[in-house]
C-alpha angles and dihedrals in degrees: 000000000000125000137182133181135198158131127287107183128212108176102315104334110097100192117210118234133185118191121198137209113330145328109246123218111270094350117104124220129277105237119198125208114198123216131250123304076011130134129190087268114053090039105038102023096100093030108046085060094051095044090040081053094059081058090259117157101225129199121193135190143176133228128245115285084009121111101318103350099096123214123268128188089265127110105257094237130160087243102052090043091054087050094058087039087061082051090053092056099043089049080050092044091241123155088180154026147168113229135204112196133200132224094285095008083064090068077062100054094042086055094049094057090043093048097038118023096175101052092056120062089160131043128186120187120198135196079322132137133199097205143043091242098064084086134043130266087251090057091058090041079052094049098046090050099047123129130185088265083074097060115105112251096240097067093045091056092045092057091038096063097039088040113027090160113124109261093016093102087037084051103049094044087055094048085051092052094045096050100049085043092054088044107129097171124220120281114238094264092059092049077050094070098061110121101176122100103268145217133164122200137185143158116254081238108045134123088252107067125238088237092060090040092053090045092050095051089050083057102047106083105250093352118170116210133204130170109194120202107260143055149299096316103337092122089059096047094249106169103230100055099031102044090217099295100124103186090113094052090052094053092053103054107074092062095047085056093049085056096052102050093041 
């Protein structure tokens, strides 16, 4: 399979890209958002191979502060992460994508159909919520009194190896907290606007609870729903909730596929 990787700027932010296998006539890629404290790898690794094996054509990027996009002085916001991944398609030549997004890097997909209608057919929404009230007033005390002890070892070896410079991992943990912390959510209206093809998926066990997830999908013009059995990204592969073990992920894909090609 080929694969390429680069930097696509907007202002000071140079936002890293991989892109996997090839582009398919008339079918745009697949383009994958991690989740906080989260790089390409220890989000995608399991899941770039499976979708490359269905003959997808899979781009992947990573956040600001987060693997090889390296921190500015902005705020790390959905909005301002939808904006570099635009970048990111009009360095590529893309007029469209579909997205999956994860957990905070939902917010950025959300924010990508929402700011730019045009450039999204497919949205996947994934263990992501669009208002403070998806999760409970003790996720928000836990939040606020996080400290780096908190974040799952996985993530801390995985910057570590790609940014073994003293404060980066310190850095990127802070920009996480803050901007779940500033999050406001989108009122319905908003969610209203969305024009690409839905679904909104989340695990019977996740942070985000089913009845958000449920409520989010009704609002969502045409929105298609499906909770799967498991936890916060298993059923993605993510390394910090799966382990490694990637049976659930491979039990999801195919419906993610069917999705995609309805």
């Amino acid at each position: 399979m080929t694969f390429t990787h680069g930097y696509a700027a907007n202002g000071d932010v140079r936002m890293y890209y991989e892109v996997h296998g090839h582009a398919r006539a008339g079918e745009p890629p697949l383009l994958l958002i991690p989740g906080g404290g989260s790089s390409i790898g220890t989000n995608f690794a399991g899941l770039i191979p499976a979708l490359l094996a269905e003959s997808l054509q899979v781009i992947a990027v990573e956040e600001e502060g987060h693997g090889r996009t390296a921190a500015t002085g902005r705020p790390l916001t959905a909005e301002n992460s939808a904006d570099d991944v635009k970048a990111v398609m009009d360095e590529l030549g893309l007029d469209t994508v579909d997205v999956l997004g994860f957990s905070a890097g939902g917010h950025t997909a959300l924010a990508l159909a929402m700011r730019y209608p045009a450039s999204v057919r497919c949205l996947i929404a994934a263990s992501t919520f669009a208002g403070r009230d998806a999760v409970g007033e003790e996720f928000w005390d836990g939040m606020a009194a996080a400290t780096l002890d908190d974040m799952p070892e996985a993530y801390k070896d995985a910057d570590r190896a790609l940014n073994p410079e003293p404060g980066h991992l310190e850095r990127m943990f802070e920009l996480d907290r803050q901007r779940i912390l500033t999050f406001r959510g989108w009122q319905d209206e908003d969610l209203r606007q969305i024009t690409a093809r839905t679904l909104v998926l989340c695990a019977d066990r996740d942070v985000v609870s089913a009845d958000h997830a449920v409520r989010m999908s009704r609002i969502i013009p045409g929105a298609r729903l499906m909770i799967v059995p498991g936890t916060h990204g298993d059923y993605l592969g993510e390394l910090a909730a799966s382990g490694g073990d990637l049976r659930a992920m491979r039990t999801t894909v195919p419906y993610l596929l069917r999705f995609l090609e309805e």
